[in-house]
MOPAC internal coordinates of N, CA, C and O (Angstrom, degrees):
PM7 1SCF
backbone

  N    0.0000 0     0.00 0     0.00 0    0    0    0
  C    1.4498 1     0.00 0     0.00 0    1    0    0
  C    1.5332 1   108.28 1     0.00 0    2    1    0
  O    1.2310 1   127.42 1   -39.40 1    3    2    1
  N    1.4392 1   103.32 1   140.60 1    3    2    1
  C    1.3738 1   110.04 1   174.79 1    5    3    2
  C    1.6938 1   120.08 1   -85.12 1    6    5    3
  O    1.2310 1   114.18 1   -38.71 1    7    6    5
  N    1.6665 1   128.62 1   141.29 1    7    6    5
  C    1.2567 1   115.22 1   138.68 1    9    7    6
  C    1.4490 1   124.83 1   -35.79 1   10    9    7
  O    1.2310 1   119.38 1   -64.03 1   11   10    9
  N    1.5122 1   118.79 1   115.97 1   11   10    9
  C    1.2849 1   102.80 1   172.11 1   13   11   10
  C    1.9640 1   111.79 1   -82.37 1   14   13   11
  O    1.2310 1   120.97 1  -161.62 1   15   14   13
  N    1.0437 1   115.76 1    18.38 1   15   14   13
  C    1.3605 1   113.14 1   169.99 1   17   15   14
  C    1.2074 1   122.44 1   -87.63 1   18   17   15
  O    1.2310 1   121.64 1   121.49 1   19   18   17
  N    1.4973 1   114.47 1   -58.51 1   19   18   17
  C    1.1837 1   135.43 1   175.14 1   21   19   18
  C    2.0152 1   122.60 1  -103.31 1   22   21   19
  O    1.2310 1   126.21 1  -178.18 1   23   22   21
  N    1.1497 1   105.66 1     1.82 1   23   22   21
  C    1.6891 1   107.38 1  -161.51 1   25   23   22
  C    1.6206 1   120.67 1    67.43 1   26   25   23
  O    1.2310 1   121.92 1   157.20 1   27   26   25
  N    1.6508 1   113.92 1   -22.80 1   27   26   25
  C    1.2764 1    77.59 1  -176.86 1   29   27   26
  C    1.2602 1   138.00 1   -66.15 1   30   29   27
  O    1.2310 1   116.89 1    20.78 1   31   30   29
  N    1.4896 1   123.51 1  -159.22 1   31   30   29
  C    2.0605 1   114.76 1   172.55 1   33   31   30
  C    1.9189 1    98.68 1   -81.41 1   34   33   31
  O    1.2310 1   142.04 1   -35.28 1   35   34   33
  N    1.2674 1    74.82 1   144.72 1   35   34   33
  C    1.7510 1    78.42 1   168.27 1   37   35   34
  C    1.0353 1   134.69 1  -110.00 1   38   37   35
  O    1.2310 1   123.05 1    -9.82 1   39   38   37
  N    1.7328 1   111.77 1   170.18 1   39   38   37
  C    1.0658 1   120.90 1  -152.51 1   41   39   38
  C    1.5978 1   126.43 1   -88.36 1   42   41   39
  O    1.2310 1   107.97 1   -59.49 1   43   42   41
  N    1.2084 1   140.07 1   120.51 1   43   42   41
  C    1.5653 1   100.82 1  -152.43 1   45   43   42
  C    1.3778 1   121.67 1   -90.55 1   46   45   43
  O    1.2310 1   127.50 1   177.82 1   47   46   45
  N    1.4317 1   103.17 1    -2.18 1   47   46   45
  C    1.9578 1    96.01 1   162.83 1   49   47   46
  C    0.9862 1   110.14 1   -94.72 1   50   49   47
  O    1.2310 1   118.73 1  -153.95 1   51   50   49
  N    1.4240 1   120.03 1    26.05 1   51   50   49
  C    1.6236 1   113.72 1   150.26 1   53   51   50
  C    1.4497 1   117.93 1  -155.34 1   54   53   51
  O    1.2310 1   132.17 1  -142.64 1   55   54   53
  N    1.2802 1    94.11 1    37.36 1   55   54   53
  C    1.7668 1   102.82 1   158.55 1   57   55   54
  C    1.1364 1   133.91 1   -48.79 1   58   57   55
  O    1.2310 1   114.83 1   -57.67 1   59   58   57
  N    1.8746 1   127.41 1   122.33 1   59   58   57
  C    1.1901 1    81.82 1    44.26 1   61   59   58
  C    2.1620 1    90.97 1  -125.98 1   62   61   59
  O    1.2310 1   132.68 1  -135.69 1   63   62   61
  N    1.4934 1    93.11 1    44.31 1   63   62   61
  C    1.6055 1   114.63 1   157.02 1   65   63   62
  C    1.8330 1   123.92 1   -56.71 1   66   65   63
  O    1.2310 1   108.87 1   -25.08 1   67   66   65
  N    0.9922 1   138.43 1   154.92 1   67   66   65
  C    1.4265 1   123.69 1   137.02 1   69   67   66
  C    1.8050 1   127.66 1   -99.58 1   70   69   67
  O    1.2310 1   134.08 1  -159.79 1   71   70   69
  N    1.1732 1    90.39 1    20.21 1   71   70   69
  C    1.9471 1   107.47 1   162.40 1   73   71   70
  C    1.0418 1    99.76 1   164.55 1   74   73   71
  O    1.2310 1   133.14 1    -8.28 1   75   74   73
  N    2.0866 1    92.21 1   171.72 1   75   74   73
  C    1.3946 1   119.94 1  -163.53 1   77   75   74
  C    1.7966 1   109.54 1   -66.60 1   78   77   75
  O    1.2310 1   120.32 1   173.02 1   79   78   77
  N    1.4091 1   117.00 1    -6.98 1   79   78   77
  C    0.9872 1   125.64 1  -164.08 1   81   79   78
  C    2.0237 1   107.62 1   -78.87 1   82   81   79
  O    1.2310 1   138.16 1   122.51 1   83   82   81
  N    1.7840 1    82.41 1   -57.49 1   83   82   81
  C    1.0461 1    98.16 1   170.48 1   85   83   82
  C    1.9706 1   134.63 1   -60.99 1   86   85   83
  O    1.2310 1   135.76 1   150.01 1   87   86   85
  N    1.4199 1    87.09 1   -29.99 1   87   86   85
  C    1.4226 1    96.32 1  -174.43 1   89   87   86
  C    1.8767 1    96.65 1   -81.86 1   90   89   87
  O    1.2310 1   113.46 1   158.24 1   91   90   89
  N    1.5111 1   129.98 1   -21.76 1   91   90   89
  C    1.3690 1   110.73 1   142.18 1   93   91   90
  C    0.9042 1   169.98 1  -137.85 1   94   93   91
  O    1.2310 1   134.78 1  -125.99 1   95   94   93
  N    1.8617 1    89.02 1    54.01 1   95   94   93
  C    2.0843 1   105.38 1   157.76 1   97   95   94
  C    2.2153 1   105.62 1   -61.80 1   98   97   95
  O    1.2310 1   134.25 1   142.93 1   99   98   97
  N    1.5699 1    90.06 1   -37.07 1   99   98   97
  C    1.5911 1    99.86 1  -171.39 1  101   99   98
  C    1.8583 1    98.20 1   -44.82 1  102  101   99
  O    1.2310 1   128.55 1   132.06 1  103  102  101
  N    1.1989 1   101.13 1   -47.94 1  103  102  101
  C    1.6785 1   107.17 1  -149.11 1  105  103  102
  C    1.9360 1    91.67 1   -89.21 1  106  105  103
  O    1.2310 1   122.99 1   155.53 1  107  106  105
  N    1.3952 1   111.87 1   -24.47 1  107  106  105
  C    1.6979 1    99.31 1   160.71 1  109  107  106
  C    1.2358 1   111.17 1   -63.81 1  110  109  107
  O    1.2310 1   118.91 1   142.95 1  111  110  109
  N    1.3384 1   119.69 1   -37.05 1  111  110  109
  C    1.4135 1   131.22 1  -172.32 1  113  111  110
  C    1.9084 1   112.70 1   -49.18 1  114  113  111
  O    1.2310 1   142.30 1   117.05 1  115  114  113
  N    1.0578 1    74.31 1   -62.95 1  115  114  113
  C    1.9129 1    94.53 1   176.19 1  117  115  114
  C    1.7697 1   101.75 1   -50.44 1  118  117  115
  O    1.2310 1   130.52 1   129.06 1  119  118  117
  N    1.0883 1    97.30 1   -50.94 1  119  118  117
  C    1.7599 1   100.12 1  -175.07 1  121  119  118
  C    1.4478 1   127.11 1   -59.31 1  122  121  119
  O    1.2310 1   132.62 1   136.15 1  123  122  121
  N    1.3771 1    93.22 1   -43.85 1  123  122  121
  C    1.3148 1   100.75 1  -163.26 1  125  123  122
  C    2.2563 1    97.62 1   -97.85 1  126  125  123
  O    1.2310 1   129.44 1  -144.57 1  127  126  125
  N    1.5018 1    99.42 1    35.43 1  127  126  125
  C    1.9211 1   110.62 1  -176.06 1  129  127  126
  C    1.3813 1   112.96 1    49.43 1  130  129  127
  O    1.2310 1   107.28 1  -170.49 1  131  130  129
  N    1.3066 1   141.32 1     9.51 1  131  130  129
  C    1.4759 1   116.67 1   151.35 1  133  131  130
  C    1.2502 1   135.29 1   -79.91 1  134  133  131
  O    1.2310 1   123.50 1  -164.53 1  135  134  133
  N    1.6619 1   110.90 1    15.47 1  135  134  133
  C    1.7399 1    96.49 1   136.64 1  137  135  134
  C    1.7744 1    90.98 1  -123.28 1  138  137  135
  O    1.2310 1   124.25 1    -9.87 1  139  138  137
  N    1.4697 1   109.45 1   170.13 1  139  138  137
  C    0.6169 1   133.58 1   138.82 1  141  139  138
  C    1.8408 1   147.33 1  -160.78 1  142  141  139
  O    1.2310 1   116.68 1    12.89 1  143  142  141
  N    0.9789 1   123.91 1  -167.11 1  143  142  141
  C    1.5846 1   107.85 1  -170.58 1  145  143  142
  C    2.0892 1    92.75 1  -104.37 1  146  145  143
  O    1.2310 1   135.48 1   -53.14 1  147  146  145
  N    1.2722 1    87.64 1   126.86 1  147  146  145
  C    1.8105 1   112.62 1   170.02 1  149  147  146
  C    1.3480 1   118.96 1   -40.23 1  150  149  147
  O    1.2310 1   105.51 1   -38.52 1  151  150  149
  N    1.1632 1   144.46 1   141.48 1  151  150  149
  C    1.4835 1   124.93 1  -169.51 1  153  151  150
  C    1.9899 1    76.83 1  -168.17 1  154  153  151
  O    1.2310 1   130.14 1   -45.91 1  155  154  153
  N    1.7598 1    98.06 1   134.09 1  155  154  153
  C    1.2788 1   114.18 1   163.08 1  157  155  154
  C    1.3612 1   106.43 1  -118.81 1  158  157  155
  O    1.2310 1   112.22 1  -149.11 1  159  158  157
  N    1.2957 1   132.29 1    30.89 1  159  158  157
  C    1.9407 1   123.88 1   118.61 1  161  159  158
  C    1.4083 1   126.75 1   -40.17 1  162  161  159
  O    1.2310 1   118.16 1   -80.20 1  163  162  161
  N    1.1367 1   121.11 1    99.80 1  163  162  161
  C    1.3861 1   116.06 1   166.66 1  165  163  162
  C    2.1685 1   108.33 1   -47.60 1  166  165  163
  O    1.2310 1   130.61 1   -50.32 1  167  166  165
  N    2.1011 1    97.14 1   129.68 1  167  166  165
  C    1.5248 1    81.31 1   178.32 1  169  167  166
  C    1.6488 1   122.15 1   -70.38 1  170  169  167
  O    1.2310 1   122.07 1   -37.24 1  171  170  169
  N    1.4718 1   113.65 1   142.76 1  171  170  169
  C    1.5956 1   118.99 1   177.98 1  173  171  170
  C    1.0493 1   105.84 1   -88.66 1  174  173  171
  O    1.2310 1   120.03 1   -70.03 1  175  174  173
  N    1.6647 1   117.55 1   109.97 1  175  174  173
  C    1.9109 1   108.53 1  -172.91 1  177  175  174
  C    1.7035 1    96.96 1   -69.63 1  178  177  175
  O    1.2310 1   115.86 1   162.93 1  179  178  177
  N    1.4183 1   125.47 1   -17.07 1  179  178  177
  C    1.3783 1   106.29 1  -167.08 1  181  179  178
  C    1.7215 1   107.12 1   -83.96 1  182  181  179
  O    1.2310 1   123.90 1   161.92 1  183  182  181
  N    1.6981 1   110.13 1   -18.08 1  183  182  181
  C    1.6536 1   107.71 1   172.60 1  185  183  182
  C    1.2152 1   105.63 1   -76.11 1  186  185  183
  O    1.2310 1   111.70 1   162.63 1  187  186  185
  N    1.4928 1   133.25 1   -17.37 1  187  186  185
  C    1.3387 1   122.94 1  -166.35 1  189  187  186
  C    2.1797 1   100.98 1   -80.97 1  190  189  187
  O    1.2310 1   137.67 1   144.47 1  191  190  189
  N    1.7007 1    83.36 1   -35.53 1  191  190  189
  C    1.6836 1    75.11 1  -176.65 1  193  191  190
  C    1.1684 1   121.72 1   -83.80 1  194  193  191
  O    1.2310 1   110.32 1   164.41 1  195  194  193
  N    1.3805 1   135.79 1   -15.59 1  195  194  193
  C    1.6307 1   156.74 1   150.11 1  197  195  194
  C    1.6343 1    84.34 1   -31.92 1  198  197  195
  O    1.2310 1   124.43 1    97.69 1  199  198  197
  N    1.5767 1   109.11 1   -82.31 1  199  198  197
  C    1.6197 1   103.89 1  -151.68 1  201  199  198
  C    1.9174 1   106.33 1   -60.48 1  202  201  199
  O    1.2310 1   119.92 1   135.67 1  203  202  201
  N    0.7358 1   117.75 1   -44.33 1  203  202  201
  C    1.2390 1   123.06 1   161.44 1  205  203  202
  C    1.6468 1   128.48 1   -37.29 1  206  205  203
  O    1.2310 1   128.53 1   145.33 1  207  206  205
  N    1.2109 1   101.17 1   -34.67 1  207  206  205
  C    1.9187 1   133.05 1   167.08 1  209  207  206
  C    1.8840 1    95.35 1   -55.76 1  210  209  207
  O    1.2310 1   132.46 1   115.05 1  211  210  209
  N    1.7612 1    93.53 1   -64.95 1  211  210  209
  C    1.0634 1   107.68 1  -165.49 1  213  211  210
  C    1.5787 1   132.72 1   -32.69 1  214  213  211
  O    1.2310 1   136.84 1   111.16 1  215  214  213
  N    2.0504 1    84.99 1   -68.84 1  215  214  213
  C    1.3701 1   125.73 1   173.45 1  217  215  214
  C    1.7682 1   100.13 1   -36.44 1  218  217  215
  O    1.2310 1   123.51 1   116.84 1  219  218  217
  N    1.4267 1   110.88 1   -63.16 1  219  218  217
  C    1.3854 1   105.81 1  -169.30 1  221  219  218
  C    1.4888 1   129.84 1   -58.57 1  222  221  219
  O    1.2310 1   130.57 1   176.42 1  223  222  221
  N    1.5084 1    97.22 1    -3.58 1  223  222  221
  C    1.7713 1    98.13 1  -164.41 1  225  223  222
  C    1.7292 1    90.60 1  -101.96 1  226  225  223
  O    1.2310 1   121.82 1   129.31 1  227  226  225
  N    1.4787 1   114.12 1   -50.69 1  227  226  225
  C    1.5540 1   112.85 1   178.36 1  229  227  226
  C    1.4687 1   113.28 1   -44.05 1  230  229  227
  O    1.2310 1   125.54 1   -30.82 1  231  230  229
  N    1.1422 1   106.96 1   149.18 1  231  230  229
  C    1.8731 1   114.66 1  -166.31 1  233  231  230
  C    1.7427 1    71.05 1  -107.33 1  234  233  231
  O    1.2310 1   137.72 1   -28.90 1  235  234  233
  N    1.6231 1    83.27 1   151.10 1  235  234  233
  C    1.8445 1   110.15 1  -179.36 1  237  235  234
  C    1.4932 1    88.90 1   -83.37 1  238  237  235
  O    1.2310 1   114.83 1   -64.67 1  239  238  237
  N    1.2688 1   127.41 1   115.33 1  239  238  237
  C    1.7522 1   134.11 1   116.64 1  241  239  238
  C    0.9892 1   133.28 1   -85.86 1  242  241  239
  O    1.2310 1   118.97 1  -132.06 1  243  242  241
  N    1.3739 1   119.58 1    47.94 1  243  242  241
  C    1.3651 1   101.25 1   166.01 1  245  243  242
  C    1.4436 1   116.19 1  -129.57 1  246  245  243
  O    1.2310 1   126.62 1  -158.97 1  247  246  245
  N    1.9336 1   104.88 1    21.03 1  247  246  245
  C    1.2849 1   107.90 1   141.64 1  249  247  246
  C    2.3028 1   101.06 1    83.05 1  250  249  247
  O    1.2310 1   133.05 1  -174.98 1  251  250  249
  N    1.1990 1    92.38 1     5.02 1  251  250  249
  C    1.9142 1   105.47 1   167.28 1  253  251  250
  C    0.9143 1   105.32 1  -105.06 1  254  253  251
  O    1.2310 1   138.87 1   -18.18 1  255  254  253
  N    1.3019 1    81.01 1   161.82 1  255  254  253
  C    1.9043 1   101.29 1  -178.59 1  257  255  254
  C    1.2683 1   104.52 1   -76.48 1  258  257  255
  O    1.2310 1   119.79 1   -37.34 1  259  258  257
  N    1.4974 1   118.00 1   142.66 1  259  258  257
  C    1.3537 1   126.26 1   170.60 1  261  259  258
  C    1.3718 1   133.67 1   -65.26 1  262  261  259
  O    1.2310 1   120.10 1   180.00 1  263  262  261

């Protein structure tokens, strides 16, 4: 099996990567929205600003940096 980042063979404590390096451009990848999952919902700018409403009132527990 290939890294799908780089091609090389991978590694198997970090499959299905061949390093820690590689396994996180994938997970910047995810972060920063170049992947994501397909959705035929048209977006609701007024749910986006609700959750956003939301976000700001909930106090962060989960103990990360901001």
């Amino acid at each position: 099996m290939k890294c799908p980042i780089c091609s090389k063979p991978t590694a198997a404590e970090m499959r299905p990567f061949c390093s820690k390096r590689c396994a996180d451009v994938d997970l910047a990848r995810w972060f920063n929205g170049n992947y994501a999952v397909p959705s035929s919902e048209p977006v609701d700018p007024d749910d986006i600003e609700r959750a956003l409403e939301d976000a700001e009132r909930k106090p962060d527990t989960s103990g990360g940096l901001h």
